[in-house]
PLY file of the C-alpha trace (Angstrom):
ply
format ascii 1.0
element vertex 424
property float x
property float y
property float z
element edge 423
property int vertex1
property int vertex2
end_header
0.00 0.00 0.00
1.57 3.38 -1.02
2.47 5.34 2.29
-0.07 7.98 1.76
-3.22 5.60 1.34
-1.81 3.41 4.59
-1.09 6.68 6.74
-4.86 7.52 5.86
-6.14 4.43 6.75
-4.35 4.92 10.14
-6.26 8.06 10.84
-9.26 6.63 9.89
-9.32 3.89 12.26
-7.37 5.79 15.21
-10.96 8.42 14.25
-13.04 5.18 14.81
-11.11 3.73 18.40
-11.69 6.94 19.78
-15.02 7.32 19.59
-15.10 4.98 22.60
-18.33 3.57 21.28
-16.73 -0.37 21.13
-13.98 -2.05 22.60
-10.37 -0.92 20.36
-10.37 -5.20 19.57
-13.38 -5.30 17.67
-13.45 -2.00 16.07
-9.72 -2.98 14.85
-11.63 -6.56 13.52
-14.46 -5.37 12.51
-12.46 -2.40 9.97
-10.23 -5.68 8.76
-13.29 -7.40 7.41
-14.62 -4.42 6.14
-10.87 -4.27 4.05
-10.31 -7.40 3.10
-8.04 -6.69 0.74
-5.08 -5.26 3.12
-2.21 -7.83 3.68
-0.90 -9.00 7.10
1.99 -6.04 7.10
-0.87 -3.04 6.36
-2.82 -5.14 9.12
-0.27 -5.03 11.84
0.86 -1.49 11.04
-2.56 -0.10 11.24
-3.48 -1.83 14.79
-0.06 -1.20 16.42
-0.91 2.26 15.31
-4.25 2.63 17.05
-2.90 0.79 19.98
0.29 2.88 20.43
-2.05 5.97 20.30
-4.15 4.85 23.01
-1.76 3.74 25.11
-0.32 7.43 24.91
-3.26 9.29 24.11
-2.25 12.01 26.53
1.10 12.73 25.54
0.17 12.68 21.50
-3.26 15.16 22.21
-0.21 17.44 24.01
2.19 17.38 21.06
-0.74 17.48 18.42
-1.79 20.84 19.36
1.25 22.01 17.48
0.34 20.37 14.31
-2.04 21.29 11.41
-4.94 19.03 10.00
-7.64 16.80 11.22
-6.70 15.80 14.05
-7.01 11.86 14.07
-4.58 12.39 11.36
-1.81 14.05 13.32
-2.17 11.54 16.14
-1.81 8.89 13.69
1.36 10.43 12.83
2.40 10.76 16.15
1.86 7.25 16.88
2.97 5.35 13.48
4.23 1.96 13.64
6.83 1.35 11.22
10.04 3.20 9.76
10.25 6.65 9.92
11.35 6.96 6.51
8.36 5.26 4.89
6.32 7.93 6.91
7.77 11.23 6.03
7.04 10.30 2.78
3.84 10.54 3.17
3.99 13.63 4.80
4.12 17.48 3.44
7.29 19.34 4.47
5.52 20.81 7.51
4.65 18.08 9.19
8.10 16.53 8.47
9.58 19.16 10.55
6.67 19.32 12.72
7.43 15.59 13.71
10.87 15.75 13.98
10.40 18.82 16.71
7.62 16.03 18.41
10.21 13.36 18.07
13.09 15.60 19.81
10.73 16.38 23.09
12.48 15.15 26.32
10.53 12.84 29.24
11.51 14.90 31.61
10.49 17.92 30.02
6.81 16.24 29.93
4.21 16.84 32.91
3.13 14.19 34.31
0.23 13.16 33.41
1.81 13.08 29.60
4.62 10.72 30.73
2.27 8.00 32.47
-0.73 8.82 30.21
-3.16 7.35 32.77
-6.48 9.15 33.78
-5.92 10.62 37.56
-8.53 8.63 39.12
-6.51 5.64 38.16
-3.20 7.15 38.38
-3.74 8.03 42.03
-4.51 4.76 43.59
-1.61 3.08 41.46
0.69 5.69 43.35
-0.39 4.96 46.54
-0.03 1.23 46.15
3.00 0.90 44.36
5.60 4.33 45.69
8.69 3.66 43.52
7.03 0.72 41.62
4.54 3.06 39.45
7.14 4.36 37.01
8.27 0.85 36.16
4.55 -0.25 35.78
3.99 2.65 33.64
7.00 1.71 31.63
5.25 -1.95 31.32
2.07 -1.13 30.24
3.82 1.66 27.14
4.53 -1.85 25.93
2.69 -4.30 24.01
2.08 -7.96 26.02
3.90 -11.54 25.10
1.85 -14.21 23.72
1.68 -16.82 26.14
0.46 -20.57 25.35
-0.93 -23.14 27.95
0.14 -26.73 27.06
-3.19 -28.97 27.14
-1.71 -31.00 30.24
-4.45 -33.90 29.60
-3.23 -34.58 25.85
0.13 -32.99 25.19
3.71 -32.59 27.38
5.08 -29.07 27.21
8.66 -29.82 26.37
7.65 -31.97 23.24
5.35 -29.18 21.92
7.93 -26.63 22.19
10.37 -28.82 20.28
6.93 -28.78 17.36
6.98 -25.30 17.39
10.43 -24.65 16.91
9.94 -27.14 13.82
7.51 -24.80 12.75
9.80 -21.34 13.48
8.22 -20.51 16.02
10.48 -19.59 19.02
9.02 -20.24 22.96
10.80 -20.12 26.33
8.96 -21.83 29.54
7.38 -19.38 31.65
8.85 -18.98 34.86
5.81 -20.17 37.03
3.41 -21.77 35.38
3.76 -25.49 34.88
1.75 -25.58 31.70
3.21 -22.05 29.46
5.51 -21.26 26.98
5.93 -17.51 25.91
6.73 -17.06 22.71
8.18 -14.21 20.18
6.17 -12.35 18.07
2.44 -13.16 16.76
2.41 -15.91 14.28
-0.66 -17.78 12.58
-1.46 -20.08 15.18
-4.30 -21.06 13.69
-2.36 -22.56 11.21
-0.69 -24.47 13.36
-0.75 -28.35 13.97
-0.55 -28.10 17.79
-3.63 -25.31 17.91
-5.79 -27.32 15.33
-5.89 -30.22 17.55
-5.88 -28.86 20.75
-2.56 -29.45 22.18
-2.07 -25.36 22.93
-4.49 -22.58 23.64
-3.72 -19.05 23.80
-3.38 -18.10 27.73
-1.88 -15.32 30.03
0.30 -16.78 32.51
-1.50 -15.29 34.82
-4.94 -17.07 33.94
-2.77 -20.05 33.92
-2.03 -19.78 37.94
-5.77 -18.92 38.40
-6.61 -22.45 37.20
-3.94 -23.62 39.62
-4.61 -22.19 42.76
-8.45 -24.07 42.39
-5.98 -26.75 42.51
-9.35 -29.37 41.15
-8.95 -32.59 41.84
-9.90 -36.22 39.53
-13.50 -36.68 39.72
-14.98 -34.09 41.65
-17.73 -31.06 41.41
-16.24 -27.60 40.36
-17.63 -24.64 39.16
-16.25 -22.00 37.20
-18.71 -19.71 37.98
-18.08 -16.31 35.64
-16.34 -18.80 32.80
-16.96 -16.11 29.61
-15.20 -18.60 26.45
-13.88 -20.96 28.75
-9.68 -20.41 29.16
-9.94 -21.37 32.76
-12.08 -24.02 32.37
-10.09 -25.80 29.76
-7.03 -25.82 32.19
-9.42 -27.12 34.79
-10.85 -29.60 33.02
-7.13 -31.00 32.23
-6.15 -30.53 35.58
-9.32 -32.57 36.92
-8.06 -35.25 33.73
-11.28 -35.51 31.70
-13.00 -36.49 35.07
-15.56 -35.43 37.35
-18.10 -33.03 36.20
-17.35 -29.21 35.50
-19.84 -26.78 35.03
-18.92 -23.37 33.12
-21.68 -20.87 33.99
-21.92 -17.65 32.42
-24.82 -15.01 31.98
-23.76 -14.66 28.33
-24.87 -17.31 25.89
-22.59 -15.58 23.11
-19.23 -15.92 25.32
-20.40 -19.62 26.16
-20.71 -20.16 22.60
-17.37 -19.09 21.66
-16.20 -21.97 24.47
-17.45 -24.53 22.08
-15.13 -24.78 19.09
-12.31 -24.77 22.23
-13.90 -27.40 24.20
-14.33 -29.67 20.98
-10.23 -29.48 20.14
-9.12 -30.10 23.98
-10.56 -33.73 23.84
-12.46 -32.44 27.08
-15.57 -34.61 27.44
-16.30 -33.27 31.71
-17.00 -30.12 30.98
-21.32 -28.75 30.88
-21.50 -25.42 29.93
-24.71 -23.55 30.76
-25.94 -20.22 30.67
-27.64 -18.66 33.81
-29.98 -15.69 33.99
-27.61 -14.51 36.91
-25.73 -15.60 40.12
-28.97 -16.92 41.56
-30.37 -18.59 38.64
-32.53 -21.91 39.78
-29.22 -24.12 38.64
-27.30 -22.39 41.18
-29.81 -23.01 43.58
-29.95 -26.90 42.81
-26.00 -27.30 43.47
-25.95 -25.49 46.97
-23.55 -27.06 49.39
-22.86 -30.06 46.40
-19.49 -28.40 45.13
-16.08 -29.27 45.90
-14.35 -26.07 44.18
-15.72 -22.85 42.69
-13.85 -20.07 40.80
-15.39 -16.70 40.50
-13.37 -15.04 37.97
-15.54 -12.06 38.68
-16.33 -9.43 36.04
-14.07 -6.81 36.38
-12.82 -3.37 35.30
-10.19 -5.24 33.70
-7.49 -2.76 34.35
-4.48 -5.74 34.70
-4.79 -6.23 30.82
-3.78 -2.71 29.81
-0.59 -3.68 27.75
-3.36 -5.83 25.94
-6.26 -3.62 26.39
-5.26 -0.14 26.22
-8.48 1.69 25.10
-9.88 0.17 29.06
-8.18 3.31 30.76
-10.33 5.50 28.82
-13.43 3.36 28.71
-13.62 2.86 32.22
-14.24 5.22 34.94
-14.53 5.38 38.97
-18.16 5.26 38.90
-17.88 2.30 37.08
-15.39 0.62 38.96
-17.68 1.14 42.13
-20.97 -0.35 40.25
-18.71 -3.03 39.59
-18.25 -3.69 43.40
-21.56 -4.27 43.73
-21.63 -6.84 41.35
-18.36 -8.44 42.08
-20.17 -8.62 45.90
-23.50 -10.17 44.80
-21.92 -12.82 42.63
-19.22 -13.98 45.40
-21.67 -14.30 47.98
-24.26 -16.13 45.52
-20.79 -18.65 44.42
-19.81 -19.17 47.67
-23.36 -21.25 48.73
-22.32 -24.18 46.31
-19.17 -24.72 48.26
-19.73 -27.88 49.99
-18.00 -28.46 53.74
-14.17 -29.09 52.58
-14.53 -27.24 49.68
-12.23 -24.33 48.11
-13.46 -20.94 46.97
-11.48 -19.07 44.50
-11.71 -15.21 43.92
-10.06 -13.82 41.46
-10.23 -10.43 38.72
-7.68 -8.97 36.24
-8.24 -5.97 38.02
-5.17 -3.92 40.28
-7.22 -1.65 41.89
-7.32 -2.75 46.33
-11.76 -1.83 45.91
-11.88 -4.88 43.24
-9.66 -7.10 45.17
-8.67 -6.92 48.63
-11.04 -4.48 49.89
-13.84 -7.57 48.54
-11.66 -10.73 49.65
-11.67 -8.95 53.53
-15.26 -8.53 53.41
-16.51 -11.57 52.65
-14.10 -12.98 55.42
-15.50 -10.71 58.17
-19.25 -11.70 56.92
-18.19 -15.52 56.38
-16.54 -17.12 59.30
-17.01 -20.40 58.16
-14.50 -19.53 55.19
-11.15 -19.88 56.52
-8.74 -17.44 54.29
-5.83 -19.81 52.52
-2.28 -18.32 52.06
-1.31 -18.34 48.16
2.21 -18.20 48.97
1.60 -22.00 50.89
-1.03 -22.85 48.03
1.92 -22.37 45.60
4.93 -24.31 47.24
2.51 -26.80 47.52
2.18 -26.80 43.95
5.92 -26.57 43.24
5.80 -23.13 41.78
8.78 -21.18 41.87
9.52 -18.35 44.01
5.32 -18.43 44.66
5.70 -16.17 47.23
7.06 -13.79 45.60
4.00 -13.58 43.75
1.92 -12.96 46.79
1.54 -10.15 48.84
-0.85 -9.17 51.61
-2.27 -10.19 55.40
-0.22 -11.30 58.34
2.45 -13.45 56.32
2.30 -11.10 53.35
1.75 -14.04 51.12
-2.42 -13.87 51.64
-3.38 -13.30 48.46
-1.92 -13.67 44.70
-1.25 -10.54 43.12
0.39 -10.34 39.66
1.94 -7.52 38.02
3.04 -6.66 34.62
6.25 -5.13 35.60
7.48 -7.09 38.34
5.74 -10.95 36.58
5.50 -10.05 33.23
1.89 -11.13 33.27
-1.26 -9.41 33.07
-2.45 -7.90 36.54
-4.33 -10.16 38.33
-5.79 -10.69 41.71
-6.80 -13.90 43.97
-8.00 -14.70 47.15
-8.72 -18.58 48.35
-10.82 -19.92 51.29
-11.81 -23.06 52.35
-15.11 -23.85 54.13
-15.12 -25.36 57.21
-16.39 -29.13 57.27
0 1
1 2
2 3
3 4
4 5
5 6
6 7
7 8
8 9
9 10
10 11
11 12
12 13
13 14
14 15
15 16
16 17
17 18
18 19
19 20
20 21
21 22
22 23
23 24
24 25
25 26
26 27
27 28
28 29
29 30
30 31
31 32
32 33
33 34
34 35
35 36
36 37
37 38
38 39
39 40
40 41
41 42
42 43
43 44
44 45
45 46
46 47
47 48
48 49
49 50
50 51
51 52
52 53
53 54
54 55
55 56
56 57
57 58
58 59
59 60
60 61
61 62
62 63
63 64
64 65
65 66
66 67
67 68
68 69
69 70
70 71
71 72
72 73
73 74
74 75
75 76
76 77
77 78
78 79
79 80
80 81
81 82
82 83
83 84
84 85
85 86
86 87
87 88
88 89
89 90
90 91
91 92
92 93
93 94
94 95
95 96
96 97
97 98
98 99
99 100
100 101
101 102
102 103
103 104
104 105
105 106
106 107
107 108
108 109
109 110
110 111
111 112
112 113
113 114
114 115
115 116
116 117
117 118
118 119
119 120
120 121
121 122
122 123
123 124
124 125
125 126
126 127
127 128
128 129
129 130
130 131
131 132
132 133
133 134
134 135
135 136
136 137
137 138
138 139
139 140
140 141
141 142
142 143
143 144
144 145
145 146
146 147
147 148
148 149
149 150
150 151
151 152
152 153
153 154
154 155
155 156
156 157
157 158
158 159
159 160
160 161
161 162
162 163
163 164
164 165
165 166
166 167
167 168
168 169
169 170
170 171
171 172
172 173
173 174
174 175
175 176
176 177
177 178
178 179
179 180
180 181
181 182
182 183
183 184
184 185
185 186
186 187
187 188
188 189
189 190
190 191
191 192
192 193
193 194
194 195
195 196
196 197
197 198
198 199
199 200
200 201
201 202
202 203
203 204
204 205
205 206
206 207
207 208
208 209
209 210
210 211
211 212
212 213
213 214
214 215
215 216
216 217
217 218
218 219
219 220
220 221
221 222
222 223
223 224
224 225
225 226
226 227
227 228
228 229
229 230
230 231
231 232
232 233
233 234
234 235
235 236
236 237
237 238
238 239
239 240
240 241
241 242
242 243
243 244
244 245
245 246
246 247
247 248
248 249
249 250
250 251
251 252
252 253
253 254
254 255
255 256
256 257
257 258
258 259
259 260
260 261
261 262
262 263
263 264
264 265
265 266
266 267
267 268
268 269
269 270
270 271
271 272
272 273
273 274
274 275
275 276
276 277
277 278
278 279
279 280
280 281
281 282
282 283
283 284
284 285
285 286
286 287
287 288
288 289
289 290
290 291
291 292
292 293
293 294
294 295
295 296
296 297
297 298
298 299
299 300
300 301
301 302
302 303
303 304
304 305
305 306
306 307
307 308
308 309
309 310
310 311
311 312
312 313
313 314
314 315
315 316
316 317
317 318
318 319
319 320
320 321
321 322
322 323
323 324
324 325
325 326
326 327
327 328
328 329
329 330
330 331
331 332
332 333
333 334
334 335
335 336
336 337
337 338
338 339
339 340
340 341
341 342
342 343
343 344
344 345
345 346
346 347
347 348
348 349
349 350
350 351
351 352
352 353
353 354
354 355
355 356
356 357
357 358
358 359
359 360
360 361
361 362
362 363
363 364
364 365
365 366
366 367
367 368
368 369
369 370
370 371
371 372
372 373
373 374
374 375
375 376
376 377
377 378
378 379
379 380
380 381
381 382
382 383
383 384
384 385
385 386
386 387
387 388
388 389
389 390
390 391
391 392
392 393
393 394
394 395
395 396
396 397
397 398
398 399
399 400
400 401
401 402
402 403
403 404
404 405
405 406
406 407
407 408
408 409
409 410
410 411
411 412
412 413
413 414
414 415
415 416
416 417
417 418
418 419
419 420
420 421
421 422
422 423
């Protein structure tokens, strides 16, 4: 595509994200289909675009105020993804030297808010939590996420598929704590691949993977993965629990459950009974009360841990949503906790960093729930042989309480989980 035609097709989608009307990932897909005709180079050069622009939205609307032309245009400018070269000439001599004078502007020159590029009602509480630690998350979340894999443990072993994918050029590494990953470079077809096709990898944050973990399901018991959505967690479940048992995957959206099913028919998994609920105290809820040996609610969530994924979430979210969310995240754990049978194991968990989504909910349902005993991740993960688990932890008297990840210090996602196990 002639640099001209591409940088205009930049601008037009960067107008489109930042409408906020739709999440950036399926305005991004839903432009491709519309242009079916662009190859996988235009492709990746017009989302890295849109994605770099959101993730420093306030530091390109700063420098595009001294700039000329629609605006979309000059932030597409701003935040092109490819050689500079093949930019400028697309560009008219003024906004060649206008982007060079952009290009030549000093972080520490910036205020604030243009070098984190975080609303202040986020900005703020990530401060207070982290002191020193912001600027490096900050630094973590300018940059786009790895692709992690999780090795179908019921049909595949992780070191022989990483010796398939480096047959098929595709480079991996284990990841450093979860049994079941492999990171790997770049973002090839995997699709395409043998391993994907017949189930042997899914796409899977490390993270996620741990979440699965920590439920820690057993062969042929009841579990419940209560807020499942299309089903990563329940896969590794389901392998964990090795095709026995019974697993439910509940979810208030049909559509997400649906998308579940192509990925539950490649794992080989034959345990696992999705169903759809009206909400967390839908009649089949009701029916399993007290029956359930393990529950997960992966509770819906601001999902501000997945910002190196999920840039446009800073913007699309707000406090006042955050605190609705609360509410919910409230409701549902108290509704998921009366399947736990005596014995069982109650797993809380969001992709969330804010304390209001995650500890601040974990402590109340403790005070109100005395017959939950609070589990310490750090223990829950030396007992599953995970490496350096406690320094994954953080929180309560030992400071190992609950699992908290975080992209600059795990190189996963953010993610949050508390564990409890009722008393028999």
């Amino acid at each position: 595509m002639h640099p001209k035609a591409l940088l205009d097709a930049c601008a037009e989608l960067v107008r489109l994200t930042l409408t906020f009307e739709h999440p950036a990932d399926a305005v991004v897909s839903r432009y491709f289909r519309e242009h079916r005709a662009l190859g996988p180079r235009e492709r990746a050069t017009l989302a890295e675009t849109v994605y770099t622009v959101l993730r420093k939205k306030l530091l390109y609307e700063q420098l595009a105020r001294s700039g000329s032309g629609p605006k979309e245009r000059r932030l597409a400018i701003l935040g092109f993804h490819g050689p500079r070269d093949f930019l400028k000439s697309a560009l008219s001599d003024q906004e060649k030297a206008w982007v060079d004078a952009c290009d030549a502007v000093r972080a520490d020159d910036l205020l604030e808010p243009q070098r984190h590029n975080l609303p202040e009602w986020l900005a703020a509480p990530l401060k207070s939590q982290l002191g020193d630690g912001f600027w490096p998350l900050v630094d973590s979340l300018s940059q786009s996420a790895p692709l992690d894999l999780r090795i179908n443990a019921l049909t595949a072993k992780r070191a022989e598929v990483q010796k398939e994918l480096a047959q098929a050029a595709i480079k991996s590494v284990v990841t450093p704590y979860s049994p079941w990953g492999l990171r790997i470079e770049g973002k090839p077809a995997l699709t395409k691949v043998d391993a994907f096709q017949r189930g042997a990898i899914e796409v899977q944050d490390e993270g996620s993977q741990l979440l699965a973990l920590l439920l820690d399901a057993k062969r042929g018991e009841m579990v419940v993965d209560f807020c499942a959505g299309a089903g990563g967690k329940t896969l590794a479940i389901g392998a964990g629990m090795r095709n026995t048992g019974r697993l439910y995957a509940f979810d208030v959206s049909g559509h997400r459950l649906e998308a579940l099913k192509p990925r539950l028919a490649r794992s080989g998994l034959s345990n696992v009974h999705p169903a759809a609920i009206a909400h967390e105290r839908d009649e089949r809820v009701k029916r399993l009360a007290g029956k359930i040996d393990r529950v997960l609610v992966d509770a819906p969530c601001s999902g501000l841990g997945t910002l190196r994924r999920n840039p446009d979430l800073k913007w699309r979210q707000s406090l006042k949503a955050v605190q609705e969310l609360t509410v919910k995240q409230t409701a549902i754990l108290e509704s998921a906790a009366r399947l736990v049978k005596p014995g069982g194991r109650l797993v809380y968990a969001t992709c969330s960093v804010l304390p209001e989504e995650n500890e601040a909910i974990a402590e109340a349902f403790s005070a109100a729930h005395p017959d939950f005993v609070p589990l310490d991740a750090g223990e829950l993960l030396a007992q599953l042989k995970v490496e350096q688990g406690a320094s994954l932890c953080s929180g309560g008297d030992s400071g190992t309480r609950y699992l908290r990840l975080w992209p600059h210090r795990h190189q996963t996602d953010g993610f949050f989980a508390a564990i409890w196990s009722k008393k028999a």
